[in-house]
C-alpha positions as CSV (number, residue, x, y, z in Angstrom):
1,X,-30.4,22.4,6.9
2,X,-27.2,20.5,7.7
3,X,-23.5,21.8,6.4
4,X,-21.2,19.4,6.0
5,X,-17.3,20.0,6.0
6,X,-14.8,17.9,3.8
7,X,-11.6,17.1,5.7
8,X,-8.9,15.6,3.9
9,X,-7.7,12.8,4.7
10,X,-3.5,12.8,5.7
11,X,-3.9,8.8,5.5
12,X,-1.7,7.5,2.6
13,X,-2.8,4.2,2.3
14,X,-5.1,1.8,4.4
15,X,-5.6,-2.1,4.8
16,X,-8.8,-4.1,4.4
17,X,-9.3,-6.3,7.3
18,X,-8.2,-9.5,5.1
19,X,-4.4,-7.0,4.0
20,X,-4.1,-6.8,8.1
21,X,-5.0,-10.7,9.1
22,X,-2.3,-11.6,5.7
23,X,0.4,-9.6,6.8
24,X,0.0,-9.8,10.2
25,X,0.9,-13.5,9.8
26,X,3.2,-13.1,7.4
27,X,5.5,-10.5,9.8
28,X,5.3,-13.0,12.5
29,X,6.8,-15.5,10.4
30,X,9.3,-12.9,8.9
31,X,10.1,-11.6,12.8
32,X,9.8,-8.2,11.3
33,X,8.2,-5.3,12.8
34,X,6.8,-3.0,9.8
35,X,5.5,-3.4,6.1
36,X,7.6,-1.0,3.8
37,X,6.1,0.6,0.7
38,X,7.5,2.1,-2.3
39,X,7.4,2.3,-5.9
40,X,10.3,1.8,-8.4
41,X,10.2,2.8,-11.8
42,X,9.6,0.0,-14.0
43,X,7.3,-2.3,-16.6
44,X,5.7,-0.6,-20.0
45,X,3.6,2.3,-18.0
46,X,5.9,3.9,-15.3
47,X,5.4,2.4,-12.3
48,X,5.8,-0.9,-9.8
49,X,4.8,-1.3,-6.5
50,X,7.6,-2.6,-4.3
51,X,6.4,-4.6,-0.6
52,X,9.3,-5.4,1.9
53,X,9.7,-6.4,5.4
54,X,11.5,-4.2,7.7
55,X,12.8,-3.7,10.7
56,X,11.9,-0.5,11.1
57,X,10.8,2.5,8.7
58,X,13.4,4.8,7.0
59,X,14.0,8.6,8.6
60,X,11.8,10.0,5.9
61,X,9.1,7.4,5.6
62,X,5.0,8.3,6.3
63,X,4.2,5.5,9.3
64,X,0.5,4.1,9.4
65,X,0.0,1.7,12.8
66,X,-2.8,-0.4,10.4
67,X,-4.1,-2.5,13.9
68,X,-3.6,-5.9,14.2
69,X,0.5,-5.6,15.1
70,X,0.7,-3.9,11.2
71,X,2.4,-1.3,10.8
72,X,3.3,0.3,7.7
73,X,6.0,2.8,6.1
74,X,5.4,4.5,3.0
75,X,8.5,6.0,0.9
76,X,8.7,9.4,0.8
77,X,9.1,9.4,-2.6
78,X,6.1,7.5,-2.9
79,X,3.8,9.4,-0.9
80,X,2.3,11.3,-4.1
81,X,2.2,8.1,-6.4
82,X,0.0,6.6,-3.3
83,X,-2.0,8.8,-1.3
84,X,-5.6,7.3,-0.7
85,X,-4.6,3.6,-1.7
86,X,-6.2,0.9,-0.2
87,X,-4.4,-2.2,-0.2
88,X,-6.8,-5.7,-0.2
89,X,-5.6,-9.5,0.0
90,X,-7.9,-11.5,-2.2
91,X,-8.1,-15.2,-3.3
92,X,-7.8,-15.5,-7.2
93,X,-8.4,-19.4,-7.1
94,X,-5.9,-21.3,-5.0
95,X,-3.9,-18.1,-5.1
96,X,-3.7,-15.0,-2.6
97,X,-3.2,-12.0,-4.5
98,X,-2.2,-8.5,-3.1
99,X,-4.7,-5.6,-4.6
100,X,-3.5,-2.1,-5.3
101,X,-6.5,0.3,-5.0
102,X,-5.1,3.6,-6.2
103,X,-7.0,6.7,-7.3
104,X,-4.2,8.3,-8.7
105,X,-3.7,5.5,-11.7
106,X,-4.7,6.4,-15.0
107,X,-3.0,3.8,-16.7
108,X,-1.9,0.4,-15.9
109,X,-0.5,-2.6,-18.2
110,X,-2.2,-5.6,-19.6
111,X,-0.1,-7.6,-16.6
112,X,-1.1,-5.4,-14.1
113,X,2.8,-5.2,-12.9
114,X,3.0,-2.0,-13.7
115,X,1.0,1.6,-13.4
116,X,0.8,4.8,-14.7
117,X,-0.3,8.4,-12.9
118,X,-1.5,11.4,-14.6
């Protein structure tokens, strides 16, 4: 008989490989050093996600060092919306499209712009 222990995870969000290689090109081309996350209210069901480049994070931001020369900061206001999000880069088409993967969405709009937590 084996036991196994959960451990949760303090991780707020993480990168696919193909999030890293995008933004890793894109903040060399920026000359910026981090990735900031947040969320502004916004849109028909509550919620936008809002990607910056920064210099560096805010005094209250979560940091992730994603690998690659990404780094990330997370909002601390945004922490709860976001916890255990993965963020992908996929091709829709011609298009590259930034994917929100977040457990804690209930809701989203038609659009997609805009989320909704329970």
């Amino acid at each position: 008989m084996s036991v196994e222990t959960f451990v949760p995870s303090n991780t707020v969000v993480s990168l696919t490989d193909a999030a890293k290689k995008h933004f890793s090109a894109k903040l060399a081309k920026a000359d910026k050093n981090w990735i900031r996350l947040s969320t502004r209210v916004s849109g028909c069901t509550g919620y936008a996600y809002v990607l910056d480049f920064a210099d560096s994070p805010e005094a209250d931001d979560e940091t992730l060092d994603a690998g690659d020369n990404v780094k990330v900061a997370i909002a601390s206001n945004a922490v709860s919306l976001l916890r255990g999000t993965e963020i992908d880069y996929v091709m829709e088409g011609v298009n590259g499209v930034i994917k929100y993967y977040n457990p804690n969405v209930v809701d989203e709009c038609g659009c997609g712009e805009s989320f909704n937590i329970g």
